[in-house]
C-alpha positions in Angstrom: 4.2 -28.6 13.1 4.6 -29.7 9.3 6.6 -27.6 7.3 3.8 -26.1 5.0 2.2 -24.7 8.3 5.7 -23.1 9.5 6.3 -21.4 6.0 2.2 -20.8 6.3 3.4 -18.7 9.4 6.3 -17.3 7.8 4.1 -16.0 5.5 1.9 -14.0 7.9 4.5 -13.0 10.3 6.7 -11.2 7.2 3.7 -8.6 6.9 4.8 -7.2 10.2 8.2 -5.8 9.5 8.2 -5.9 5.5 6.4 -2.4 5.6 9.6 -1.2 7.1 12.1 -3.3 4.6 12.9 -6.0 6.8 11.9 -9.6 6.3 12.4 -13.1 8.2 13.5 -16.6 7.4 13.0 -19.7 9.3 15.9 -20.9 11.1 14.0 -24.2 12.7 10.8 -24.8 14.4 9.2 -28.0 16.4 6.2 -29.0 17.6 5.3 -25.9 20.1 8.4 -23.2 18.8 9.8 -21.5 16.2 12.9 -19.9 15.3 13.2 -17.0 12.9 16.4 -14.7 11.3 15.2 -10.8 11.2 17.3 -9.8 8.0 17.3 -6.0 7.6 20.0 -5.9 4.7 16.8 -3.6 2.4 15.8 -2.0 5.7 15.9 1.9 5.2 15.1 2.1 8.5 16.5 -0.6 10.6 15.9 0.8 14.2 12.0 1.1 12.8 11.6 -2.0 12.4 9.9 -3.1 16.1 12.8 -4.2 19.1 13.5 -7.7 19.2 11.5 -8.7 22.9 8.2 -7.1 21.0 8.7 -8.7 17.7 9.0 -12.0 19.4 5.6 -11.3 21.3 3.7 -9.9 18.5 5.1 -13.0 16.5 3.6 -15.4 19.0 0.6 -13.8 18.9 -0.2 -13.8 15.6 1.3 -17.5 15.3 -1.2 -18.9 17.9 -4.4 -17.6 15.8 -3.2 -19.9 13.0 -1.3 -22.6 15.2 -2.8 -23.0 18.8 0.3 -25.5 20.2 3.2 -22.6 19.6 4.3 -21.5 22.3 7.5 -20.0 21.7 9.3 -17.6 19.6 12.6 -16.8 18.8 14.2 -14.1 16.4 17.8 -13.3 15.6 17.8 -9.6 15.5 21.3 -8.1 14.3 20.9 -5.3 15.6 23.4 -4.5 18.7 20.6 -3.9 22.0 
């Protein structure tokens, strides 16, 4: 994965918790994975924002329609589970 196609992803993926003030930064990624920070710091609503095992399913998702070889997703979610 090339750098323009993980922030290309980035991109995409931010649309799904920015509605409820939350936002993500990449961490690392390789080839087939990525890692991800869920920063909630503007988050009104921080326990709207999806739970962490969903996020990271709806992230991979939505990853694979734009890069078919992902095939794994991590996010950092402060919240406590």
């Amino acid at each position: 994965m090339t750098p323009e196609i993980a922030e290309q992803l980035k991109n995409s993926l931010t649309t799904l918790v920015e509605q409820d003030g939350g936002t993500i930064e990449i961490v690392q990624f390789t080839g087939d994975s990525m890692e991800f920070n869920l920063l909630l710091d503007s988050a009104e609503c921080a326990e709207c924002v999806m739970p962490k095992q969903f996020l990271e399913q709806v992230f991979l998702d939505q990853a694979q329609k734009i890069y078919g070889n992902l095939r794994s997703v991590l996010i950092n979610d402060p919240r406590k589970e």
